[in-house]
MIDOSE-1310 file (N, C-alpha, C; in nm, 2 decimals, decimal comma, always signed):
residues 257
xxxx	+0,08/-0,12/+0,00/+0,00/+0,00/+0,00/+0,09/+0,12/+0,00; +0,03/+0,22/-0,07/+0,19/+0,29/-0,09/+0,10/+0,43/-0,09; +0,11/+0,55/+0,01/-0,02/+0,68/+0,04/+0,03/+0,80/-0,09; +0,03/+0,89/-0,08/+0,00/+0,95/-0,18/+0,16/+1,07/-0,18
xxxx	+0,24/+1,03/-0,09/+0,37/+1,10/-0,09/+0,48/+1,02/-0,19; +0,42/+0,92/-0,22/+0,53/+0,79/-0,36/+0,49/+0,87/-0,47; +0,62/+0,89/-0,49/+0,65/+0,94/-0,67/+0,64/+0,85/-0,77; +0,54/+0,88/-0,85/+0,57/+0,75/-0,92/+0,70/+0,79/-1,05
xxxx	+0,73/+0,86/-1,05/+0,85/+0,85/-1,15/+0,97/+0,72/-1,04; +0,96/+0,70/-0,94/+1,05/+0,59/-0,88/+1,11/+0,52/-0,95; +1,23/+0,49/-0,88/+1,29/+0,38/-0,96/+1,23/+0,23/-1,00; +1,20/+0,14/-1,04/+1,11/+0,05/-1,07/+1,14/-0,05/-0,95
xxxx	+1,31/-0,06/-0,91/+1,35/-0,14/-0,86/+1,29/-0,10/-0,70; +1,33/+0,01/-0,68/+1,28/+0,06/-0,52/+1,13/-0,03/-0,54; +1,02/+0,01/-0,63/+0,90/+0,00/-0,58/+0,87/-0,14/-0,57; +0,97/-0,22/-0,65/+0,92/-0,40/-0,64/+0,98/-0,40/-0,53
xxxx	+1,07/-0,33/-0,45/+1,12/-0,40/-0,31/+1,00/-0,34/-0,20; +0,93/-0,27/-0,21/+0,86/-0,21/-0,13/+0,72/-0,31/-0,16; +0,68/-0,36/-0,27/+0,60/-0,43/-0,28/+0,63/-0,60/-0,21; +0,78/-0,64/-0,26/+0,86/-0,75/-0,18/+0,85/-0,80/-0,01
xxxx	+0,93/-0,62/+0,03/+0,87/-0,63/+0,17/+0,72/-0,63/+0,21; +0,64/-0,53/+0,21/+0,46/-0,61/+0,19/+0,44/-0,69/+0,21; +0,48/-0,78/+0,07/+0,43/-0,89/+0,12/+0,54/-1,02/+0,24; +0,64/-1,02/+0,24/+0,71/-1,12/+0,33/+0,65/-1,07/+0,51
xxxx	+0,66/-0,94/+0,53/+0,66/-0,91/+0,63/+0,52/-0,83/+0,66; +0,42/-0,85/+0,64/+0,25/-0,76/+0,65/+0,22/-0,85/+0,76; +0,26/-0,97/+0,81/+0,19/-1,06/+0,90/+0,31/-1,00/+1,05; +0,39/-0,91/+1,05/+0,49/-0,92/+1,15/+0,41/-0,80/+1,20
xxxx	+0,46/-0,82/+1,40/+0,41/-0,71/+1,41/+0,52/-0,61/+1,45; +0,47/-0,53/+1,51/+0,59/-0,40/+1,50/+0,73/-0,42/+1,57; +0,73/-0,51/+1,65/+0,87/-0,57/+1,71/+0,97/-0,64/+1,62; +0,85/-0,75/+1,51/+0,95/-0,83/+1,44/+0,99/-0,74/+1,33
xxxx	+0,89/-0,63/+1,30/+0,94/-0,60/+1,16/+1,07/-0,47/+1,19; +1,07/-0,42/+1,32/+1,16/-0,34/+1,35/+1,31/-0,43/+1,36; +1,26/-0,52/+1,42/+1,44/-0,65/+1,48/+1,48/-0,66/+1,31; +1,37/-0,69/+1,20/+1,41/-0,73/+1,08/+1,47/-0,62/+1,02
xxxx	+1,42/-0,51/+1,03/+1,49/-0,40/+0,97/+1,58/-0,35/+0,98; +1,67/-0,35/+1,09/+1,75/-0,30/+1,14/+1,87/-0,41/+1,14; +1,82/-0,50/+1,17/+1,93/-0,64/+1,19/+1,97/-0,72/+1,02; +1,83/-0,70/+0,93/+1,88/-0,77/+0,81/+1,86/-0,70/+0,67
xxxx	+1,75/-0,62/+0,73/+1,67/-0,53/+0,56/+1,75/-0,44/+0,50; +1,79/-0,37/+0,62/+1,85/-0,26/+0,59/+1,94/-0,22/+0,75; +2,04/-0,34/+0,72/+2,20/-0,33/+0,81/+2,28/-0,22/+0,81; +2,28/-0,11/+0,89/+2,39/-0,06/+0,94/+2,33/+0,06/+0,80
xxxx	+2,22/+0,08/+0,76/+2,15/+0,18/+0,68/+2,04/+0,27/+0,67; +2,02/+0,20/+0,84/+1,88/+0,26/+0,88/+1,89/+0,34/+1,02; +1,80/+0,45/+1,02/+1,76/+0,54/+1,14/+1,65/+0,57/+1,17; +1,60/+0,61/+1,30/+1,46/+0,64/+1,34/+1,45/+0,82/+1,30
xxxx	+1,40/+0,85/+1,28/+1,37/+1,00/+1,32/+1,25/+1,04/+1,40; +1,23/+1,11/+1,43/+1,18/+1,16/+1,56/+1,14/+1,28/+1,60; +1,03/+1,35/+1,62/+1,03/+1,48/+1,70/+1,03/+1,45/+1,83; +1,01/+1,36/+1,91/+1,04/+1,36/+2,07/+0,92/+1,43/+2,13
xxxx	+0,75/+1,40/+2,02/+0,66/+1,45/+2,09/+0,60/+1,35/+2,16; +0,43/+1,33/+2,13/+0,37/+1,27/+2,24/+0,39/+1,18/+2,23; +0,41/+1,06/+2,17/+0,35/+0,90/+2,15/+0,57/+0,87/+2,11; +0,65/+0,96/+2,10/+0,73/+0,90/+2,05/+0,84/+0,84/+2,14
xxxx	+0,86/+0,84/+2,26/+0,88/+0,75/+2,33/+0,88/+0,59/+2,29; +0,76/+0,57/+2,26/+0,74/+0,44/+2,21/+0,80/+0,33/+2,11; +0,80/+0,41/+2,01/+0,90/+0,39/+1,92/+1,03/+0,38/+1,94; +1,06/+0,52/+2,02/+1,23/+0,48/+2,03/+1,24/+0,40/+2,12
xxxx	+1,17/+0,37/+2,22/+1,23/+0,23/+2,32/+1,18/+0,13/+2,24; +1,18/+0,05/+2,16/+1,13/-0,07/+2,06/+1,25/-0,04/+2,00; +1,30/+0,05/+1,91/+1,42/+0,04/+1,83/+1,54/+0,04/+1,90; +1,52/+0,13/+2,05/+1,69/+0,07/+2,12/+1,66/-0,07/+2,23
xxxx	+1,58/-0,15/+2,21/+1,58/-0,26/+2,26/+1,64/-0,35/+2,17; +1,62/-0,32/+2,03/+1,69/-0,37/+1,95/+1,85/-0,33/+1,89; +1,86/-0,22/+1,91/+2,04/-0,12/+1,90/+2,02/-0,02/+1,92; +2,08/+0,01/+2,06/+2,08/+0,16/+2,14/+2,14/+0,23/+2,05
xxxx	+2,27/+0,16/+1,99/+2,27/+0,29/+1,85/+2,27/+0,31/+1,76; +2,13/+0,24/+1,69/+2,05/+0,30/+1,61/+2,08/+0,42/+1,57; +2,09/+0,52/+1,48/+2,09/+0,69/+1,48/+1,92/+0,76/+1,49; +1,94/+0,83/+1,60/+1,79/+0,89/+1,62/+1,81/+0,99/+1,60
xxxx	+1,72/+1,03/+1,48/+1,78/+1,18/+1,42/+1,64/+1,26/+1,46; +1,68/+1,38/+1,56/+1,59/+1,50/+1,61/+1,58/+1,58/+1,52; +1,47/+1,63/+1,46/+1,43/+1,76/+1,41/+1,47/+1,87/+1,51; +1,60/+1,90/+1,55/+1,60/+2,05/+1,60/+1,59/+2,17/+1,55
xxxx	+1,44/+2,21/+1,52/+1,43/+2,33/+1,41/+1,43/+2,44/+1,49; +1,50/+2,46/+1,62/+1,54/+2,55/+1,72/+1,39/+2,62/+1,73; +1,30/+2,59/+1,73/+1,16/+2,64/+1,78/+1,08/+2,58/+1,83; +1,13/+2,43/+1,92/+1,07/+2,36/+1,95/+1,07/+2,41/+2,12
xxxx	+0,93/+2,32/+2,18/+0,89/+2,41/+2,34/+1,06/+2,35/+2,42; +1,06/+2,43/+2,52/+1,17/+2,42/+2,61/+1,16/+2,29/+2,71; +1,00/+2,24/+2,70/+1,00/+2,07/+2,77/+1,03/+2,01/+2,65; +1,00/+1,99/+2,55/+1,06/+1,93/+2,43/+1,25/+1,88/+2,46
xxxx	+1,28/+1,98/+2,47/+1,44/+1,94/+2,47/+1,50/+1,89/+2,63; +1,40/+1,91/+2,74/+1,46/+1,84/+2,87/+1,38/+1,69/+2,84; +1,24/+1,66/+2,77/+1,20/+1,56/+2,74/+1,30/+1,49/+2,65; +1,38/+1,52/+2,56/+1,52/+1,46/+2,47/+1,61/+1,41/+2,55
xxxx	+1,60/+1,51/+2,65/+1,70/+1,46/+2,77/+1,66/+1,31/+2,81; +1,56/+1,37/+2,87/+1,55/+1,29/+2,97/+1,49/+1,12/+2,96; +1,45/+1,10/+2,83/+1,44/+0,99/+2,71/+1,58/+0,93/+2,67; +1,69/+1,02/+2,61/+1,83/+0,96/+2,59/+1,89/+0,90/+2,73
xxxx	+1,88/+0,90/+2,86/+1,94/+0,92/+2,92/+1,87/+0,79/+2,96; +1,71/+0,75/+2,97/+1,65/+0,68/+3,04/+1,65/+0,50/+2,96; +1,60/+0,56/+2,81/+1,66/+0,43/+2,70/+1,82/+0,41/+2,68; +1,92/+0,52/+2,74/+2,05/+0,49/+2,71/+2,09/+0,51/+2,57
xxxx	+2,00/+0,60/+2,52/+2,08/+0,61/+2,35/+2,18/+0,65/+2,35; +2,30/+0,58/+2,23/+2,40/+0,60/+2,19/+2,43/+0,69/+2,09; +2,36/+0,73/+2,02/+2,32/+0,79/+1,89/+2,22/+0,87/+1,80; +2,23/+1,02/+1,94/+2,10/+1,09/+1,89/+2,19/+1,21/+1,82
xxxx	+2,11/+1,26/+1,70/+2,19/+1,32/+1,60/+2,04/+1,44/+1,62; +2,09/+1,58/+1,61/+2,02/+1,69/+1,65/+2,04/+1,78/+1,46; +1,96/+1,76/+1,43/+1,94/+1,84/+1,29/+1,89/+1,91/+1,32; +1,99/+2,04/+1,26/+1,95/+2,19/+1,30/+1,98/+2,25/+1,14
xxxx	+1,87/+2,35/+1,14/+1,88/+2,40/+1,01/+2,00/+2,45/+0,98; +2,06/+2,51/+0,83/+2,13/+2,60/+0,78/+2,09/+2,68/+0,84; +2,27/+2,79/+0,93/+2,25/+2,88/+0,96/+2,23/+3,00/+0,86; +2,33/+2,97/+0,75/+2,34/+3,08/+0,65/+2,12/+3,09/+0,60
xxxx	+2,15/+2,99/+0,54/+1,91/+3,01/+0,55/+1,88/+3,02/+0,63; +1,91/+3,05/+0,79/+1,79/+3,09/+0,84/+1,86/+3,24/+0,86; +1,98/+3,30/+0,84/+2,01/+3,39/+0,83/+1,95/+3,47/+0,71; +1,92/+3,43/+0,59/+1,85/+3,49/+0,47/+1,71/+3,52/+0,44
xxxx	+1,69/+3,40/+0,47/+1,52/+3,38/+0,51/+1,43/+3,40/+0,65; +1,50/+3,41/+0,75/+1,42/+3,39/+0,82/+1,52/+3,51/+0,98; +1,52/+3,60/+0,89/+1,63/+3,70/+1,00/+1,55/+3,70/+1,15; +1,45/+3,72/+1,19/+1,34/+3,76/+1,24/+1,27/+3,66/+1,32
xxxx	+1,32/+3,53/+1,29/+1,23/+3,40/+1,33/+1,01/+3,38/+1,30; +1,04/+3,48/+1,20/+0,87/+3,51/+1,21/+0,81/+3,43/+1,08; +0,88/+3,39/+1,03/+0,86/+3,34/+0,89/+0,72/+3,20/+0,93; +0,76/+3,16/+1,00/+0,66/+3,02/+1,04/+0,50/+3,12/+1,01
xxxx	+0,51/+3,22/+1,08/+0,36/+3,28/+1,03/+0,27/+3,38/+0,96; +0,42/+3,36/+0,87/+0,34/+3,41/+0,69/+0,40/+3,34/+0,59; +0,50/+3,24/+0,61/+0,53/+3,13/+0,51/+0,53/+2,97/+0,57; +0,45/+2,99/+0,61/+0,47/+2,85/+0,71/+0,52/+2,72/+0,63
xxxx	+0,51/+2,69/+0,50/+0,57/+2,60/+0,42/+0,69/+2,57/+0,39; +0,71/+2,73/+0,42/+0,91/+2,77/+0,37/+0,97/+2,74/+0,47; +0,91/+2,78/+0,61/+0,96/+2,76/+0,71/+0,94/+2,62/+0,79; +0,92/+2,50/+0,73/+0,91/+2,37/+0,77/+0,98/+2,34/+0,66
xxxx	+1,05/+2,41/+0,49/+1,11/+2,32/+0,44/+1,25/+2,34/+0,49; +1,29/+2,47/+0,54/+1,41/+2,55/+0,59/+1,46/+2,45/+0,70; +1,34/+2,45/+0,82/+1,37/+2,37/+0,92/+1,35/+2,21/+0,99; +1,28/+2,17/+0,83/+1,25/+2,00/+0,89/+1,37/+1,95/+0,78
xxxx	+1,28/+1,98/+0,65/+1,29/+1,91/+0,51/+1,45/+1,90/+0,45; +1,50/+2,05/+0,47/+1,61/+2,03/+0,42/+1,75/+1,99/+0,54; +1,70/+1,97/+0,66/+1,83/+1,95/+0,74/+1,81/+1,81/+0,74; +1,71/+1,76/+0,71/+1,65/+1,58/+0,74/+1,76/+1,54/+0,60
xxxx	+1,75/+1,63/+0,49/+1,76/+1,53/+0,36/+1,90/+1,55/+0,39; +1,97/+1,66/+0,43/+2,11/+1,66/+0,43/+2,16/+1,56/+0,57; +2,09/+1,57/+0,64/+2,11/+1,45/+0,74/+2,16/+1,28/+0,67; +2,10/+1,27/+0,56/+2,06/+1,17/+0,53/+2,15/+1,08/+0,43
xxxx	+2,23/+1,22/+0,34/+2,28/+1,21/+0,28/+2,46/+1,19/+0,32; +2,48/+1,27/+0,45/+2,61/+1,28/+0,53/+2,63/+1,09/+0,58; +2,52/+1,04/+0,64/+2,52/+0,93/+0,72/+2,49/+0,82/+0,64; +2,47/+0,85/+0,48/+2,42/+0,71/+0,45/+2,29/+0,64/+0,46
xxxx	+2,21/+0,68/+0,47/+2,12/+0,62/+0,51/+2,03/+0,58/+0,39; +2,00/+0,47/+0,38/+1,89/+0,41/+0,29/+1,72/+0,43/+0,37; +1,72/+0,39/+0,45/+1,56/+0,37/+0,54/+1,55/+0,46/+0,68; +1,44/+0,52/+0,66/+1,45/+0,61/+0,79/+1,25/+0,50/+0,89
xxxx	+1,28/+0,48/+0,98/+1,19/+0,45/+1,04/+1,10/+0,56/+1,11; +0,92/+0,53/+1,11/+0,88/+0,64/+1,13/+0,79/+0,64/+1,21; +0,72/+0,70/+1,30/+0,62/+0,65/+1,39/+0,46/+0,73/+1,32; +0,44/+0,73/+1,22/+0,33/+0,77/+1,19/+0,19/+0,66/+1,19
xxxx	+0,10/+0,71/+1,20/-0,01/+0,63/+1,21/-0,11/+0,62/+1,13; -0,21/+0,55/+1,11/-0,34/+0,57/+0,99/-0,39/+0,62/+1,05; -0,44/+0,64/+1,17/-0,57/+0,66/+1,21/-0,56/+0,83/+1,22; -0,39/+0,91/+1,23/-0,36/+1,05/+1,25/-0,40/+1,17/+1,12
xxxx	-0,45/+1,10/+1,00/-0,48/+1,25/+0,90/-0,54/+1,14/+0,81; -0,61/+1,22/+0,70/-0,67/+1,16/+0,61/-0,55/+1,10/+0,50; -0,45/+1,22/+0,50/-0,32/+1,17/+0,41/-0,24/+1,03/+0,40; -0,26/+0,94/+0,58/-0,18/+0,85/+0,61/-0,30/+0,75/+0,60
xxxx	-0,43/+0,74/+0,58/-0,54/+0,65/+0,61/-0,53/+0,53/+0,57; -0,40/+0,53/+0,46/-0,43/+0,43/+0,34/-0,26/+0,36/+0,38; -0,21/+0,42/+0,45/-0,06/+0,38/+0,42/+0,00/+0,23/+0,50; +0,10/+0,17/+0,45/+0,17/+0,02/+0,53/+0,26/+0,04/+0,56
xxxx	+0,31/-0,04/+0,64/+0,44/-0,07/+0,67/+0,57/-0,01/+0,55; +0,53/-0,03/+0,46/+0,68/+0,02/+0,38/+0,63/+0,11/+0,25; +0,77/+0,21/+0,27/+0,68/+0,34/+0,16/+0,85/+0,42/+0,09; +0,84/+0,43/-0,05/+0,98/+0,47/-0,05/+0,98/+0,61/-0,15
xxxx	+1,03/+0,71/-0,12/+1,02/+0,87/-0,13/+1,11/+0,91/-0,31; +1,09/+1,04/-0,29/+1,12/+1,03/-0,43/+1,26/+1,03/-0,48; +1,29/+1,02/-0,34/+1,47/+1,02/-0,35/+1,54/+0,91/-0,31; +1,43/+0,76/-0,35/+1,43/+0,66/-0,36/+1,51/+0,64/-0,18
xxxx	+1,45/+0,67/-0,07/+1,45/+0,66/+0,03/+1,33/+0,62/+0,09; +1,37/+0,47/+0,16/+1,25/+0,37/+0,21/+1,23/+0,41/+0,37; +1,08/+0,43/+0,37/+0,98/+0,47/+0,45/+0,95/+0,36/+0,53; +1,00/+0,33/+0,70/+0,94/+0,20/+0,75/+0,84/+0,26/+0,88
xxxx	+0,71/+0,23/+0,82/+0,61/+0,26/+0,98/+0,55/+0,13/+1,09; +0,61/+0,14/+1,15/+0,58/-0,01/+1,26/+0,46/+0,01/+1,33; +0,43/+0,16/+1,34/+0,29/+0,17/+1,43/+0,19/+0,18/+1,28; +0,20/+0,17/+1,18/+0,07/+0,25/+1,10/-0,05/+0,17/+1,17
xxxx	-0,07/+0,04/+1,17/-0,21/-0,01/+1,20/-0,22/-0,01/+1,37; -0,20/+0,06/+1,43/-0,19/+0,08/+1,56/-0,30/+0,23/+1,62; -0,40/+0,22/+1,71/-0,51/+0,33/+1,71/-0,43/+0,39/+1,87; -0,53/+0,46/+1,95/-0,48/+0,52/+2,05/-0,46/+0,45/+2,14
xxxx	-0,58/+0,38/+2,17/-0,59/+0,26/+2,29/-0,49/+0,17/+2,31; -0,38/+0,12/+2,24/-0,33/+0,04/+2,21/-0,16/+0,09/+2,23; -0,15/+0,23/+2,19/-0,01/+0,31/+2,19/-0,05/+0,36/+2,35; -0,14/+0,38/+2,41/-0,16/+0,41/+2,56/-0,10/+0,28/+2,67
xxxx	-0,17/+0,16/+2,61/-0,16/+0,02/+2,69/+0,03/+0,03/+2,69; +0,06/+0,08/+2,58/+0,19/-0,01/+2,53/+0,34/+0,08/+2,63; +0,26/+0,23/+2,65/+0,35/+0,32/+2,74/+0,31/+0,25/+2,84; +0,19/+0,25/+2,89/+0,19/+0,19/+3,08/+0,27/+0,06/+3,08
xxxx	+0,26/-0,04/+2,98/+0,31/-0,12/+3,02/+0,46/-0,17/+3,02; +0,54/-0,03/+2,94/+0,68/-0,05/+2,90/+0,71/+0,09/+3,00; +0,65/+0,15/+3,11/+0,62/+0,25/+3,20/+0,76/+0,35/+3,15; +0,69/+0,43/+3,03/+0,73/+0,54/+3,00/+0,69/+0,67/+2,98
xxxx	+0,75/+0,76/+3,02/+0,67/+0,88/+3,07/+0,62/+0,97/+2,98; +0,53/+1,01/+2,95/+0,47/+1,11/+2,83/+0,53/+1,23/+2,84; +0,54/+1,28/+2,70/+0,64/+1,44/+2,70/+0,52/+1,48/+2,81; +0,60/+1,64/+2,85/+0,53/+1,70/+3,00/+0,38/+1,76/+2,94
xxxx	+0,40/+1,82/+2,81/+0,31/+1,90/+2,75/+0,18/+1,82/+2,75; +0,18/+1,72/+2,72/+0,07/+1,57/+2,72/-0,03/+1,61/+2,80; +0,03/+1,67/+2,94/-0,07/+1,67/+3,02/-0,11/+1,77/+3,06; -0,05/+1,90/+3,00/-0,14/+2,03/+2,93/-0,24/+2,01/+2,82
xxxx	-0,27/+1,92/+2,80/-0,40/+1,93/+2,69/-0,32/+1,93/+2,51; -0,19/+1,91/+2,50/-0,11/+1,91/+2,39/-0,11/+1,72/+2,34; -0,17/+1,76/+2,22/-0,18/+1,56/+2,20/-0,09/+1,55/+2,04; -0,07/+1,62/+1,99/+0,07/+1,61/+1,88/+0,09/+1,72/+1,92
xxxx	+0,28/+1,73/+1,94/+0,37/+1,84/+1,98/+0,48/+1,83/+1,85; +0,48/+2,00/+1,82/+0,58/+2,01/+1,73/+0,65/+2,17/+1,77; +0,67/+2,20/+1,66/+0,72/+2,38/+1,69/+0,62/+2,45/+1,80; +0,64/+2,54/+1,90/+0,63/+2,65/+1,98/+0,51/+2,72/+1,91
xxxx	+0,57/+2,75/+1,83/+0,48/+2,92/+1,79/+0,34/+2,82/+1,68; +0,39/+2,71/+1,60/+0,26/+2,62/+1,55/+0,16/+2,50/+1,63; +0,18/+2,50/+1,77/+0,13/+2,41/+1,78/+0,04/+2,47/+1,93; -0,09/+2,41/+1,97/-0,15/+2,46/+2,08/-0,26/+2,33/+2,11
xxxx	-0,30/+2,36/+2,23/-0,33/+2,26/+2,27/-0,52/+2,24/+2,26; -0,55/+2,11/+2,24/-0,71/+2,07/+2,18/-0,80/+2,05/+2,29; -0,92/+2,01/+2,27/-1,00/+2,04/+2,40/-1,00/+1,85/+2,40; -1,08/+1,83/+2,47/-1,04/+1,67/+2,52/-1,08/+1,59/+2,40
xxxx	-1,20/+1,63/+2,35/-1,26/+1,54/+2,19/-1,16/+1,57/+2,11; -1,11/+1,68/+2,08/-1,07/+1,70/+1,97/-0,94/+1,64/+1,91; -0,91/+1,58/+1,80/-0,84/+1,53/+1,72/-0,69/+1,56/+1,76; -0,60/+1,45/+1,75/-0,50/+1,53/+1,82/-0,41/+1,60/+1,71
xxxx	-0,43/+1,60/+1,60/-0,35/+1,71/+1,46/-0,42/+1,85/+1,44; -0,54/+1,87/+1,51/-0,63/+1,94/+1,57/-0,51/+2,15/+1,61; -0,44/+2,07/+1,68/-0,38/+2,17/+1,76/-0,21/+2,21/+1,67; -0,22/+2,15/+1,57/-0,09/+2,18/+1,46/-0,14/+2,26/+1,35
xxxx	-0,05/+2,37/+1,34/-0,05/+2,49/+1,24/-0,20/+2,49/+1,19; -0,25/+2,54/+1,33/-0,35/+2,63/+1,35/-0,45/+2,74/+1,26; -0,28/+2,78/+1,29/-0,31/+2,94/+1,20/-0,33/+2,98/+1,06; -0,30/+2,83/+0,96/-0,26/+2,85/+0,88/-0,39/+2,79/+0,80
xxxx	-0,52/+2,77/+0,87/-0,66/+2,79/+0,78/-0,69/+2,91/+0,76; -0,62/+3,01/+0,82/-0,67/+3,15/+0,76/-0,59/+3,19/+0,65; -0,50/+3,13/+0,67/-0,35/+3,16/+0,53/-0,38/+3,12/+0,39; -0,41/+2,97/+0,41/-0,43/+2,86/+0,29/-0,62/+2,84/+0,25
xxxx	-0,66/+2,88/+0,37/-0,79/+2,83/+0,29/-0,84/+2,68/+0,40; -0,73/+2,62/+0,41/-0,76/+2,53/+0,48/-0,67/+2,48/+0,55; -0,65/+2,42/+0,68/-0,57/+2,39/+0,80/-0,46/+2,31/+0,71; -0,30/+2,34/+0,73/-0,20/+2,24/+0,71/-0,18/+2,12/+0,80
xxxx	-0,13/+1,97/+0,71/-0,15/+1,92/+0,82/+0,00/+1,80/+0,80; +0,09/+1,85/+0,72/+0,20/+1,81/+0,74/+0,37/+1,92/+0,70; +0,48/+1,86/+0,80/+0,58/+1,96/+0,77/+0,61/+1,94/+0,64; +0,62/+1,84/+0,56/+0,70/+1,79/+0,44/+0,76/+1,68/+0,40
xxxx	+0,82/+1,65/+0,49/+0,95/+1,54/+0,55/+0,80/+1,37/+0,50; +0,74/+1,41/+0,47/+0,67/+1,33/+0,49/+0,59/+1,31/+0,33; +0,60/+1,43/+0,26/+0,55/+1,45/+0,09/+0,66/+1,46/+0,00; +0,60/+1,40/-0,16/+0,70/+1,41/-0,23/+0,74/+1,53/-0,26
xxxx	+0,88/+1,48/-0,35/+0,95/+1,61/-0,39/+0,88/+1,67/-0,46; +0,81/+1,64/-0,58/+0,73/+1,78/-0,65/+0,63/+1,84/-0,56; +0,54/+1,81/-0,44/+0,49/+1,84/-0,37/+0,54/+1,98/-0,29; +0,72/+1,98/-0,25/+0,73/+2,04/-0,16/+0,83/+2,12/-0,24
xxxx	+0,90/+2,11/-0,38/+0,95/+2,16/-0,43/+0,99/+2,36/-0,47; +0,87/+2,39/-0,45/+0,85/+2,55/-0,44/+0,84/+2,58/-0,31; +0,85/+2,52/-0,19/+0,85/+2,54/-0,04/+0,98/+2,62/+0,01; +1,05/+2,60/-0,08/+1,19/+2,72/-0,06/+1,23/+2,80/-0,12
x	+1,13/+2,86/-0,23/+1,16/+2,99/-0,27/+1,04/+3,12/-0,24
């Protein structure tokens, strides 16, 4: 199943392996397909990434149960809340990671573009390609990496509703989601029972945590993507509901000029 961020100009070869994996591994569940990925799919070529918001705990203690040093690459788009980064703490220290890598934008772009820090709320596209999209891909490119592991879910936006376990980008970079078929009830059971602590914001009313200035907190019904770039139905016409890092390249290709 492949959502709507696959290029289809792809290489032919990527997409039979993404169909390959499918099917060998659709019956595993998120433990075995994480041990397989890391230990035989993609050896010594794969990374988690990570914002270190609500539910992500979870995922990284599953991946350093299997190799603390794994590379867990942080989005530090330097506007993230100030419990965000004691929660980094205090997650590396508690799983014992070996290998958390802090991607921080170009200074010289945010020097050009974004003198002011204000950009998130009259370009808000430019300023998630400035500060997710392009420090992720250069991340990506420095370390080698073939497969980045991902904690996204079906049940989180209409965009992911349709998506599987394996998905590969237009820069022929393979997409592994261990939670997609996984709902709330189930990522709640799986913190109590592996007793890990929810970012602090969690229990301010914040149920997806990203940037400071885009994210605010939902009332108890409300959706937890609900409370991410807010602002930006009065901009677009209609509420944004991803940084990039997650859409193809022709999608996000005019996001930096």
């Amino acid at each position: 199943m492949l959502d709507n961020f696959i290029n289809t100009e792809i290489d032919k070869k990527a997409l039979a392996r993404v169909q390959r994996m499918e099917a060998f591994y659709s019956g595993f569940d998120a433990e075995q397909l994480i041990k397989t990925v890391i230990n035989q799919e993609f050896k010594n070529e794969v990374a988690l990434f990570s914002s270190f918001g609500a539910h992500s705990a979870l995922l990284i203690d599953m991946v350093a149960e299997v190799n603390p040093k794994t590379p867990i690459l942080f989005l530090d788009t330097e506007k993230h809340f100030a419990k965000t980064y004691e929660y980094v703490e205090q997650i590396t220290k508690k799983l014992c990671l070996k290998n958390v890598h802090f991607l921080k934008p170009d200074p010289k772009l945010v020097k050009n573009t974004d003198p002011n820090g204000e950009l998130w709320s009259i370009q808000p596209n430019r300023c998630c390609w400035m500060r997710k999209v392009e420090p992720l891909q250069r991340a990506i490119k420095e370390l080698g990496i073939k497969a980045l592991i991902t904690g996204r879910k079906r049940y989180q936006t209409s965009e992911r509703n349709d998506m599987g376990y394996f998905q590969v980008d237009a820069d022929g970079i393979f997409r592994i989601n261990p939670l997609a078929f996984w709902d709330k009830d189930k990522i709640a059971k799986e913190f109590k029972f592996r007793q890990l602590p929810q970012h602090p914001l969690v229990a301010e009313g914040y149920k997806s945590i990203g940037c400071e200035p885009c994210t605010i907190p939902v009332g108890e019904n409300g959706d937890e993507r609900d409370g991410r770039w807010a602002h930006t139905a009065d901009l677009y016409g209609e509420q944004k509901s991803e940084c990039g890092i997650h859409l193809d390249e022709k999608t996000t290709s005019d996001w930096s000029v």
